[in-house]
C-alpha positions in Angstrom: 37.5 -1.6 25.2 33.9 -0.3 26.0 33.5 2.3 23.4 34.3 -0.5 20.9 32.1 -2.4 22.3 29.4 0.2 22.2 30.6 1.7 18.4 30.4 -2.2 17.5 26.7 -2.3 19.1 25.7 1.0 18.0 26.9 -0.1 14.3 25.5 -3.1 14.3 22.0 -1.1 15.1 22.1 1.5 12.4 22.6 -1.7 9.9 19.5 -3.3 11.1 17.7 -0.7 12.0 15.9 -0.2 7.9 14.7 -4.4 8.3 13.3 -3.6 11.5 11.6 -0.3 10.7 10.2 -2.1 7.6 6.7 -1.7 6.6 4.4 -5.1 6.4 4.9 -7.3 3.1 3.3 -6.0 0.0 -0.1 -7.9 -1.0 0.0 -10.0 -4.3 1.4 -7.9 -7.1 3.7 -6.4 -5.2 1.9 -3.4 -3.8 1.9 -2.4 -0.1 -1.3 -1.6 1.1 -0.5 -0.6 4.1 2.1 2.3 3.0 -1.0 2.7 0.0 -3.3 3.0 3.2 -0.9 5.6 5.2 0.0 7.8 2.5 -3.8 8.1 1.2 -6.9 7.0 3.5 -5.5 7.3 6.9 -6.2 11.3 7.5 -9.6 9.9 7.1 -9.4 6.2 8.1 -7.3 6.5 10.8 -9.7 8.9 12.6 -13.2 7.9 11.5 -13.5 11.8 9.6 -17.1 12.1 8.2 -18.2 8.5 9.2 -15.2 6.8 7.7 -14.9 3.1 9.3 -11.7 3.3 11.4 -8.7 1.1 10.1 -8.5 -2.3 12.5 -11.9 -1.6 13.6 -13.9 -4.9 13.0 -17.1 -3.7 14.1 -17.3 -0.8 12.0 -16.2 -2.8 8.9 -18.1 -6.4 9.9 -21.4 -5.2 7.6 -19.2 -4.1 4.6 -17.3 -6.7 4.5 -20.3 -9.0 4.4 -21.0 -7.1 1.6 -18.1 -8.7 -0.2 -15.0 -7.6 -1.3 -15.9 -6.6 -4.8 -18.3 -4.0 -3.1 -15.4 -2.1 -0.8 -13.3 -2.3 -4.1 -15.8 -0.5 -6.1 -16.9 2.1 -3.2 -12.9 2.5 -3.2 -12.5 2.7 -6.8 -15.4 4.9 -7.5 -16.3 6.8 -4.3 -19.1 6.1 -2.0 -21.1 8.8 0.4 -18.7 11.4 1.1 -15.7 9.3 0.3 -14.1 10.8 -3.4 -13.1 8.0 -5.5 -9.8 6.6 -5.0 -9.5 8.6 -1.9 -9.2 11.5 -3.7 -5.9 10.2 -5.6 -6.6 9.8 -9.3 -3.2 8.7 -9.3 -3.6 5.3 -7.5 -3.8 2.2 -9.2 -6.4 0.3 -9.1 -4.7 -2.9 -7.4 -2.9 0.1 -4.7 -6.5 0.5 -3.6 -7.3 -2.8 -3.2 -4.4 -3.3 -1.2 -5.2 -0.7 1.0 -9.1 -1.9 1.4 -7.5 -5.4 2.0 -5.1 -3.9 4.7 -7.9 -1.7 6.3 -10.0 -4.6 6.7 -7.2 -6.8 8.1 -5.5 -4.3 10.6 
């Protein structure tokens, strides 16, 4: 009766287990900028290489942000310092780096 118990538990788990690993929502249009952000700017982001503001870190993005928005998206879009545009992906979309800017900012 246990290792039913346990196969019914451990079944149960592997069923849920994809909602619970899921990444946060996607941003309006249906991109994710927080996969966007992994799968691009975090070898940078995550670590700060070359000056790059830290994702999550409010400090180092407070005086971008102020800014504005439109300013982060066009650094993103176009490149900025040492920072190639789109991160170095020509293949983003434009609205996939917005959603990542959006997410690094919000983190």
């Amino acid at each position: 009766m246990k290792a039913l118990h346990t196969l019914t538990l451990a079944i149960a788990a592997a069923m849920l287990a994809p909602a619970a690993l899921a990444a946060a929502p996607a941003a309006k249009g249906g991109v994710n900028g927080e996969k966007v952000y992994a799968a691009n700017c975090a070898s940078c982001h995550a670590a700060g290489v070359l000056g790059a503001p830290k994702a999550g870190d409010k400090a180092a993005w407070a005086p971008r942000v102020k800014q504005g928005k439109e300013m982060l998206y066009t650094h993103g879009l176009q490149g900025f310092k040492m920072m190639p545009p789109k991160g170095g992906n020509p293949g983003l979309k434009d609205d996939e780096v917005k959603a990542a800017i959006d997410f690094m900012i919000k983190t």
